[in-house]
PDB file with SEQRES, HELIX, SHEET and CRYST1 records, atoms N, CA, C and O in Angstrom:
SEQRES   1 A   60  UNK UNK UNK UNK UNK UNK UNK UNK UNK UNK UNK UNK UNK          
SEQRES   2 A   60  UNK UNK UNK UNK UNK UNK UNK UNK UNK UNK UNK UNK UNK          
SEQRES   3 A   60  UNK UNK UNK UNK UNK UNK UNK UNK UNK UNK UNK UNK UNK          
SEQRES   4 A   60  UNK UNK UNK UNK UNK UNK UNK UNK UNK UNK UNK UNK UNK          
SEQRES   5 A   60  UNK UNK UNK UNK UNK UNK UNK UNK                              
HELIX    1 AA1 UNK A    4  UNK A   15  1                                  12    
HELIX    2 AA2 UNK A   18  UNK A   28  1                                  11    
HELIX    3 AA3 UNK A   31  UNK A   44  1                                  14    
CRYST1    1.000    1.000    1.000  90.00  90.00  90.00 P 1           1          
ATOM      1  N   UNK A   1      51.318   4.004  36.841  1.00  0.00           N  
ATOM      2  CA  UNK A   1      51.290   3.800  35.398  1.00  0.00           C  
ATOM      3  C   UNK A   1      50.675   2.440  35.054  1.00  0.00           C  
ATOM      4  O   UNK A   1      50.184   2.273  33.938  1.00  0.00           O  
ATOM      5  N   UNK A   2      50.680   1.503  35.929  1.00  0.00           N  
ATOM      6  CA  UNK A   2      50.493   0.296  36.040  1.00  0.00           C  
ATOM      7  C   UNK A   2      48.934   0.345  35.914  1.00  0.00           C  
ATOM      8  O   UNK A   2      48.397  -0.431  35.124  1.00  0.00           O  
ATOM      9  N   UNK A   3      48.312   1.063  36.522  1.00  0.00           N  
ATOM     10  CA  UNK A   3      47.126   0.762  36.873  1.00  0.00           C  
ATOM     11  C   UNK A   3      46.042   1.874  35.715  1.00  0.00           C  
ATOM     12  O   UNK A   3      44.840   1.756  35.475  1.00  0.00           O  
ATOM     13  N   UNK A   4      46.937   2.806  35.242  1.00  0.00           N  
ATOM     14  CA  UNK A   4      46.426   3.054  33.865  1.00  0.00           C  
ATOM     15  C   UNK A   4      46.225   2.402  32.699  1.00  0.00           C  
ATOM     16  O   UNK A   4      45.233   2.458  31.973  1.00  0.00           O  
ATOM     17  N   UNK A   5      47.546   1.576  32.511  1.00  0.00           N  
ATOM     18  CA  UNK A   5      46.849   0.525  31.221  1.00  0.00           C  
ATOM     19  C   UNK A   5      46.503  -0.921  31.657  1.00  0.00           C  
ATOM     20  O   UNK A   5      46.343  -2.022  31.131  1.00  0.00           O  
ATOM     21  N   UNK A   6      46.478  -0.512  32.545  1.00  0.00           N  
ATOM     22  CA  UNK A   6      44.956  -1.826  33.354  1.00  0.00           C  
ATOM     23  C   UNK A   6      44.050  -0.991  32.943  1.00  0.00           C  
ATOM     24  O   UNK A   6      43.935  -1.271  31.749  1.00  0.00           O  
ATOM     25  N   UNK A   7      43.309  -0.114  33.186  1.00  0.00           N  
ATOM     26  CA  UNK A   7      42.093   0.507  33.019  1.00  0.00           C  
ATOM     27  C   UNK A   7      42.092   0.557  31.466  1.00  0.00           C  
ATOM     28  O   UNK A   7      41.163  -0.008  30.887  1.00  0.00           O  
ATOM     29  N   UNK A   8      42.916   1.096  30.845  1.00  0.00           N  
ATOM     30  CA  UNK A   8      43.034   1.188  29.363  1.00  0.00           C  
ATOM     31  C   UNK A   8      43.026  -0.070  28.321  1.00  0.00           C  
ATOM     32  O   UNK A   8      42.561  -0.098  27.181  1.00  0.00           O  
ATOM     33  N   UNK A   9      43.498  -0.813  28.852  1.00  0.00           N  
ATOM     34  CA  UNK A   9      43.394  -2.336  28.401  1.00  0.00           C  
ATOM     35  C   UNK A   9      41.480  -2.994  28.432  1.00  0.00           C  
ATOM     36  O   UNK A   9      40.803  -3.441  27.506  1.00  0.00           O  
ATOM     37  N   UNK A  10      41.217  -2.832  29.535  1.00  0.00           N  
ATOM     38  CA  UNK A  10      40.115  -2.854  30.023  1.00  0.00           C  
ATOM     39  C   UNK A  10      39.068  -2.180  29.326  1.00  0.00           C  
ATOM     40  O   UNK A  10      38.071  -2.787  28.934  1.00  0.00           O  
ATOM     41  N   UNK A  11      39.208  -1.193  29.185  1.00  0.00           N  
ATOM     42  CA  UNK A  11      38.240  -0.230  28.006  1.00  0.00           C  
ATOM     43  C   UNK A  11      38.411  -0.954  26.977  1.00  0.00           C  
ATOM     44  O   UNK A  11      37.516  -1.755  26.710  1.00  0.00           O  
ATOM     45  N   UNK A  12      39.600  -0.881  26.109  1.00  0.00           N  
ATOM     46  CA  UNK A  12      39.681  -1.431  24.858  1.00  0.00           C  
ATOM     47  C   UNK A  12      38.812  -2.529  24.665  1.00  0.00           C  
ATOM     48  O   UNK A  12      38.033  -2.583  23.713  1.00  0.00           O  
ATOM     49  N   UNK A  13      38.941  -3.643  25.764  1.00  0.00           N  
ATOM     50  CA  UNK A  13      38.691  -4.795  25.174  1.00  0.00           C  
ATOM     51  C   UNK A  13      37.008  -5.121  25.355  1.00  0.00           C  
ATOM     52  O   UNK A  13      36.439  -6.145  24.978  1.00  0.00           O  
ATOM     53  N   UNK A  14      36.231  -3.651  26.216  1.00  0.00           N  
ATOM     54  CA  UNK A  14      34.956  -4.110  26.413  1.00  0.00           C  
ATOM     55  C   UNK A  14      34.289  -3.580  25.050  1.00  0.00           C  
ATOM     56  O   UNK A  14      33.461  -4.062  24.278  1.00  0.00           O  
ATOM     57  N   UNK A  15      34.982  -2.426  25.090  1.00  0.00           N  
ATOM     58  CA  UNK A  15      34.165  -1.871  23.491  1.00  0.00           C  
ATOM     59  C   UNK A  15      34.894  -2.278  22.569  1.00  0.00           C  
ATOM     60  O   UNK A  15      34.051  -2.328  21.673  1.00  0.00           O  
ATOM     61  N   UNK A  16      35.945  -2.649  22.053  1.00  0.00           N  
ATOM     62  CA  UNK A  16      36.324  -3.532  21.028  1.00  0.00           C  
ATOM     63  C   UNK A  16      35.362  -5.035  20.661  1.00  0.00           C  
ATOM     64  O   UNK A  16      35.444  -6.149  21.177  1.00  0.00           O  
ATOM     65  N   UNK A  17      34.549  -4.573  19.675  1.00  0.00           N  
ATOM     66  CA  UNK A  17      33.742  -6.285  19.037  1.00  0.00           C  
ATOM     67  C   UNK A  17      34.645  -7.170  17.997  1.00  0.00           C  
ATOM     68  O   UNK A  17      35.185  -6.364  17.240  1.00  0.00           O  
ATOM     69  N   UNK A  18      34.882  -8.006  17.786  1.00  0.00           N  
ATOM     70  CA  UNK A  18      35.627  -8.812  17.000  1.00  0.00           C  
ATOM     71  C   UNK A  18      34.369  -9.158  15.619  1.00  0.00           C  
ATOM     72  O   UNK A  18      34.737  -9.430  14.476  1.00  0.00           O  
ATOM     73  N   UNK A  19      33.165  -9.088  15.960  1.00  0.00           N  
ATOM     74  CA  UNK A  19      32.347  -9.816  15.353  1.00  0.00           C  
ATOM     75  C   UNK A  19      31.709  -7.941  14.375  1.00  0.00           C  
ATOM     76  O   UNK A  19      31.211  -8.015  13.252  1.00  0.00           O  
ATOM     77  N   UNK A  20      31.843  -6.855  14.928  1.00  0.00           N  
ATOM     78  CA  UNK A  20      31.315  -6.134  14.514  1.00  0.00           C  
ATOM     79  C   UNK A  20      32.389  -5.341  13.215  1.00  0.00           C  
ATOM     80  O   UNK A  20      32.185  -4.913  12.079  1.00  0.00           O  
ATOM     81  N   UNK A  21      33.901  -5.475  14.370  1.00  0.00           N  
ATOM     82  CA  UNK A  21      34.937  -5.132  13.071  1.00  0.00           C  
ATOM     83  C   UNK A  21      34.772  -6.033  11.746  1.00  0.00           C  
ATOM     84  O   UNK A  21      34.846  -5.523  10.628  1.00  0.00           O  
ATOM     85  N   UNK A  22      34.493  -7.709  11.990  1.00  0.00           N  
ATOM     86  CA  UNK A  22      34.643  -8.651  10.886  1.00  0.00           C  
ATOM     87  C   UNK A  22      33.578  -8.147   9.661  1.00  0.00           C  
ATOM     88  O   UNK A  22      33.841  -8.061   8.461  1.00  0.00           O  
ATOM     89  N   UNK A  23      32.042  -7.784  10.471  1.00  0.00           N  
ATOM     90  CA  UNK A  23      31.061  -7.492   9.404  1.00  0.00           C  
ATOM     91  C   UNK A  23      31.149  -6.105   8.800  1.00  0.00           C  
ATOM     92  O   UNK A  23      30.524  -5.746   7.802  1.00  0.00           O  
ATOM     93  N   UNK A  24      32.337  -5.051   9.801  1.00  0.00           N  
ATOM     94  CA  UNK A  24      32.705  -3.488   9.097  1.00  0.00           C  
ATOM     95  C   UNK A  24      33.407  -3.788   7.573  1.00  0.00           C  
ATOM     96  O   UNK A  24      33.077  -3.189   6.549  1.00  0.00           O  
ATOM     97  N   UNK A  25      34.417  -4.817   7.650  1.00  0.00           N  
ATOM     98  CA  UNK A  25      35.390  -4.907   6.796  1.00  0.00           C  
ATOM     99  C   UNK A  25      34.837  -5.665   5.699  1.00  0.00           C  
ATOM    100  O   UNK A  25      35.339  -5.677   4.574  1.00  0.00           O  
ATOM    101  N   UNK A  26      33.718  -6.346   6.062  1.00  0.00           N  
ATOM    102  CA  UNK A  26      32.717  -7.495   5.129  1.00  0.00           C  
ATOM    103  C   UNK A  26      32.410  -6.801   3.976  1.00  0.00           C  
ATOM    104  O   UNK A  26      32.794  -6.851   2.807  1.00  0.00           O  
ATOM    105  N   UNK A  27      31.253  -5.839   4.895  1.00  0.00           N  
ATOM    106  CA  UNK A  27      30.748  -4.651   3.959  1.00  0.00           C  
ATOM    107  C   UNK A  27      31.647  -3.310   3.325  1.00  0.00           C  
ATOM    108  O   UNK A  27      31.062  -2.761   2.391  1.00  0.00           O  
ATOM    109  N   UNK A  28      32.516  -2.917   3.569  1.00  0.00           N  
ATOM    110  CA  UNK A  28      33.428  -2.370   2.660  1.00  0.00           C  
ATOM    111  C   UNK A  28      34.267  -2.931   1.787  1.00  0.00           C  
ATOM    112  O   UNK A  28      34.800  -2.140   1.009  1.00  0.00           O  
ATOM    113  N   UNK A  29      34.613  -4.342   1.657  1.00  0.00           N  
ATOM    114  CA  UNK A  29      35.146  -4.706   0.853  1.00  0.00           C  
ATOM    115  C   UNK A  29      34.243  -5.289  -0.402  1.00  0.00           C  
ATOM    116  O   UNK A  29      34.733  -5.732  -1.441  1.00  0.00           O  
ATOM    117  N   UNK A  30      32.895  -5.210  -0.123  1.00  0.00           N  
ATOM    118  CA  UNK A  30      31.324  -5.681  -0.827  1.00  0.00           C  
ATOM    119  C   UNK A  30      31.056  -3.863  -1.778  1.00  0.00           C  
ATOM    120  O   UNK A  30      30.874  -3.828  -2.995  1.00  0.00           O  
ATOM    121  N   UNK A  31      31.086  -2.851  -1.093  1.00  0.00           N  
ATOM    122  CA  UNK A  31      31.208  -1.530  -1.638  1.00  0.00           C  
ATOM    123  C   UNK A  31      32.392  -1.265  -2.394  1.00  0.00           C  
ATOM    124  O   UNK A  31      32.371  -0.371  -3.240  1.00  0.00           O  
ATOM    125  N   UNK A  32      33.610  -2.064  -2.146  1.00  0.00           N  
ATOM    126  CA  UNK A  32      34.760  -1.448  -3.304  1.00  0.00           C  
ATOM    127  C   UNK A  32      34.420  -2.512  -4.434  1.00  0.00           C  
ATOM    128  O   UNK A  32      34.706  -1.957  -5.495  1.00  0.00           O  
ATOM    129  N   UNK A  33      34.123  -3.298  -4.591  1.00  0.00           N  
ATOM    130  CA  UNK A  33      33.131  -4.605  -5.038  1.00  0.00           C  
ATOM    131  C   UNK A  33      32.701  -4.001  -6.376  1.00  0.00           C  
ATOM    132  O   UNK A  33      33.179  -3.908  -7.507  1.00  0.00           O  
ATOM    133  N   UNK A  34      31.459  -3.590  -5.670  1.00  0.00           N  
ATOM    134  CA  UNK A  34      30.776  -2.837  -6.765  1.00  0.00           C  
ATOM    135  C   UNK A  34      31.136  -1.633  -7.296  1.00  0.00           C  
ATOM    136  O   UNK A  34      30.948  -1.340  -8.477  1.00  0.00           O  
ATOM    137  N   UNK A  35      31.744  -0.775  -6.323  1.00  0.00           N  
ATOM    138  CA  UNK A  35      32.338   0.273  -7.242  1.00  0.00           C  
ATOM    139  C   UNK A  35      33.044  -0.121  -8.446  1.00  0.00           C  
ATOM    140  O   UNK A  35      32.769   0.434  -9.510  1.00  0.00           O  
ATOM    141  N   UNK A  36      33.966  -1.065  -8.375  1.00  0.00           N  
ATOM    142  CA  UNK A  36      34.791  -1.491  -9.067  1.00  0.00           C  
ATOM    143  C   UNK A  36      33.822  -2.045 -10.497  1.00  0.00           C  
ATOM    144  O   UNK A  36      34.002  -1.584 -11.625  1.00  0.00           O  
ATOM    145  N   UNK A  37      32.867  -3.031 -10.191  1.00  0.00           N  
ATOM    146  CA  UNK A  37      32.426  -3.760 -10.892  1.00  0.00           C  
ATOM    147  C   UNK A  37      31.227  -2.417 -11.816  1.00  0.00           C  
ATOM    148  O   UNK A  37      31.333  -2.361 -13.041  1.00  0.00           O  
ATOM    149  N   UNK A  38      30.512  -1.755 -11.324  1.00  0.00           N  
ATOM    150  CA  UNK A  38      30.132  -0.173 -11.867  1.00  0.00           C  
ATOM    151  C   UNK A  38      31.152   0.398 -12.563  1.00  0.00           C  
ATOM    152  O   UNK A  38      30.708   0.426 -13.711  1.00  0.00           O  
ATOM    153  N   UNK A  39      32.347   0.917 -12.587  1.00  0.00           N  
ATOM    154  CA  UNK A  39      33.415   1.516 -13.332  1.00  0.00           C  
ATOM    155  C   UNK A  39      33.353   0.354 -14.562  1.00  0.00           C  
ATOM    156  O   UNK A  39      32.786   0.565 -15.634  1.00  0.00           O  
ATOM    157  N   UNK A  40      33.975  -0.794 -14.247  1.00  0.00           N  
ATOM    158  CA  UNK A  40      34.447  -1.543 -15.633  1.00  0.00           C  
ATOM    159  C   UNK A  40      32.717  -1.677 -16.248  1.00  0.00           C  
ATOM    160  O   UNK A  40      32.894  -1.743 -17.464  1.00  0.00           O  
ATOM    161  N   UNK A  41      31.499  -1.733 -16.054  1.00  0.00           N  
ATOM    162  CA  UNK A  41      30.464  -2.325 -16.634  1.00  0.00           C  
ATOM    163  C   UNK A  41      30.100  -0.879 -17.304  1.00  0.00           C  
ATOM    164  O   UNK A  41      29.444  -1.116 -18.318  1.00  0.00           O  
ATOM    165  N   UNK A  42      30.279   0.576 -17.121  1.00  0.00           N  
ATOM    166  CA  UNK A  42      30.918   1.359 -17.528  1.00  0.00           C  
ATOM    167  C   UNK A  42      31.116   1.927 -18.267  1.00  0.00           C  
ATOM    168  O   UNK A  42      30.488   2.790 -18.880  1.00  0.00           O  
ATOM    169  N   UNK A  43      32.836   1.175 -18.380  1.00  0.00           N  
ATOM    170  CA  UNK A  43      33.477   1.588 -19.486  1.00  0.00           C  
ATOM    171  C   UNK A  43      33.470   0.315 -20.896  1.00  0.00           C  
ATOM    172  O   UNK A  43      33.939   0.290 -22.034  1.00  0.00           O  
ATOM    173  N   UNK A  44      32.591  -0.707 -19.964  1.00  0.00           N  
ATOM    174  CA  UNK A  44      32.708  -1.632 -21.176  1.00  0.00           C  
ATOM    175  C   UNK A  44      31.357  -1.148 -22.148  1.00  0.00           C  
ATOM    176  O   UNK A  44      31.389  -1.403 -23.352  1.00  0.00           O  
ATOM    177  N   UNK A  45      30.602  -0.695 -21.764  1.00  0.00           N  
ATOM    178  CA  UNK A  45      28.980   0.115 -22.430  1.00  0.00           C  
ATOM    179  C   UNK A  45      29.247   0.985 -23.072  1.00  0.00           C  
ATOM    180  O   UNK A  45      28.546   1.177 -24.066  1.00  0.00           O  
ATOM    181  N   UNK A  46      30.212   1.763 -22.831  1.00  0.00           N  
ATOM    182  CA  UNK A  46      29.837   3.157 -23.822  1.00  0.00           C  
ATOM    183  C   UNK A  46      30.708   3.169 -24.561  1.00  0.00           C  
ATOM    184  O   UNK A  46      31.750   2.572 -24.293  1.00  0.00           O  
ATOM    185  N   UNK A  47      30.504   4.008 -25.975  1.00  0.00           N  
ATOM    186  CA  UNK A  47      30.755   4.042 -27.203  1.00  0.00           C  
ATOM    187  C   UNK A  47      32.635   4.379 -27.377  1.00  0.00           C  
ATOM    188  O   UNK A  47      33.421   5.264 -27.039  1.00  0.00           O  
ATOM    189  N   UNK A  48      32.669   3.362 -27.945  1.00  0.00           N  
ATOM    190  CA  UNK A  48      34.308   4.077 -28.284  1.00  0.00           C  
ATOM    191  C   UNK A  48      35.079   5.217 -29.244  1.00  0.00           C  
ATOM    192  O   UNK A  48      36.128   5.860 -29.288  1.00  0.00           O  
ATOM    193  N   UNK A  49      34.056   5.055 -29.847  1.00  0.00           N  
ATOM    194  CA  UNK A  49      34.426   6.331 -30.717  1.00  0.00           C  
ATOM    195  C   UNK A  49      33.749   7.301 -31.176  1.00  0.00           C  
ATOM    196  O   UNK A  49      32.853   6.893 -31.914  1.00  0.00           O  
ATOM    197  N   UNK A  50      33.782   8.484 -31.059  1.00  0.00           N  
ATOM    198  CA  UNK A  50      32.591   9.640 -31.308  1.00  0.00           C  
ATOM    199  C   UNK A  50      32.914  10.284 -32.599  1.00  0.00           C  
ATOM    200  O   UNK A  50      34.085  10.649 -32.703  1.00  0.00           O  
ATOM    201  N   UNK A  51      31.918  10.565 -33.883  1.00  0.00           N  
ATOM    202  CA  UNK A  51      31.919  11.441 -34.721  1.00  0.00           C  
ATOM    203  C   UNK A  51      31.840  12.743 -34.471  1.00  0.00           C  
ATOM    204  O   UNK A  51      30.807  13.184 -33.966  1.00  0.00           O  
ATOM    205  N   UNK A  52      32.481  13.247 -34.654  1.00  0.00           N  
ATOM    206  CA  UNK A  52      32.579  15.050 -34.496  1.00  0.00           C  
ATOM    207  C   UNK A  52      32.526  15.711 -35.613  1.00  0.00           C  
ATOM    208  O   UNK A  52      33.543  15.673 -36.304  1.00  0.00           O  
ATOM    209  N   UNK A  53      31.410  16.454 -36.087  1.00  0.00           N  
ATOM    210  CA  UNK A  53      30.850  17.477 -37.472  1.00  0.00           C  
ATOM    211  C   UNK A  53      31.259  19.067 -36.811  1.00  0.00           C  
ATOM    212  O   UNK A  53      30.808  19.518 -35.758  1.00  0.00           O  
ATOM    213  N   UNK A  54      32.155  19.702 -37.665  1.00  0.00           N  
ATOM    214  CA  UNK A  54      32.310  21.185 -37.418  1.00  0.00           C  
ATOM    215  C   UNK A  54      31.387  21.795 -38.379  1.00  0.00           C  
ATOM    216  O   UNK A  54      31.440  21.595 -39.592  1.00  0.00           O  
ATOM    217  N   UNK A  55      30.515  22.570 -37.768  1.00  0.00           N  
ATOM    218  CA  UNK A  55      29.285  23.204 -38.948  1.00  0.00           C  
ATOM    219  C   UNK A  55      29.802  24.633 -39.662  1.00  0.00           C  
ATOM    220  O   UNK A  55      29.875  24.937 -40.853  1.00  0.00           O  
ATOM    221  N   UNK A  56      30.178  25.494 -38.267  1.00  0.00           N  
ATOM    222  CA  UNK A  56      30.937  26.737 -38.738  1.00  0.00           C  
ATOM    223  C   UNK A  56      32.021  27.003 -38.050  1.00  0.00           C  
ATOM    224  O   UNK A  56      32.490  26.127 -37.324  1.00  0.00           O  
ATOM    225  N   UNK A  57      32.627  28.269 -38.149  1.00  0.00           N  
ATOM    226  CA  UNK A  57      33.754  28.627 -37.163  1.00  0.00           C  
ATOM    227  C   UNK A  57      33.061  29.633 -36.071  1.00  0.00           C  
ATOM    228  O   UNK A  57      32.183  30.456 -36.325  1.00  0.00           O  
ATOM    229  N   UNK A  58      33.523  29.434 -35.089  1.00  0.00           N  
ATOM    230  CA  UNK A  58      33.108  30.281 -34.102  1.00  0.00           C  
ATOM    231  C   UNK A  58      33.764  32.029 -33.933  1.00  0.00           C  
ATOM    232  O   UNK A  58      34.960  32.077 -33.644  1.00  0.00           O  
ATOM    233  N   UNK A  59      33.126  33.225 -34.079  1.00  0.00           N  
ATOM    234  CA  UNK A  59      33.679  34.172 -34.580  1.00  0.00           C  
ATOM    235  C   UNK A  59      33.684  34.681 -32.785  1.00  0.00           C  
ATOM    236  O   UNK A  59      32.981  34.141 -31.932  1.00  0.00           O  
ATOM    237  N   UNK A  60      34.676  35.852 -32.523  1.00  0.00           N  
ATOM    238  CA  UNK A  60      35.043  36.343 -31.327  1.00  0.00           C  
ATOM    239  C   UNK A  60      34.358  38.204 -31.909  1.00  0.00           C  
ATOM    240  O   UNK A  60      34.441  39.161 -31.138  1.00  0.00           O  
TER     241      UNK A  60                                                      
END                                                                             
């Protein structure tokens, strides 16, 4: 068992990057960013209140 998470330890830590997770988390927190900043720019643009004209009634 010993010598499994030696090997397993070992894997982890060759393909584990420290530098590649830092720039994963960089850029997704840069994408919720703008999502965020897109939603409010948004809702701050468009019209708050709409006129609505009924012309006729709609017959069935």
């Amino acid at each position: 068992m010993d010598k499994v998470l030696s090997v397993t330890r070992w894997e982890f830590m060759r393909n584990f990057k420290w530098k590649q997770e830092l720039i994963g988390y960089f850029l997704m927190l840069l994408i919720y960013a703008a999502i965020f900043a897109v939603q409010m720019w948004s809702q701050s643009s468009t019209q708050k209140t709409v006129s609505l004209a009924v012309i006729s009634q709609v017959r069935d």
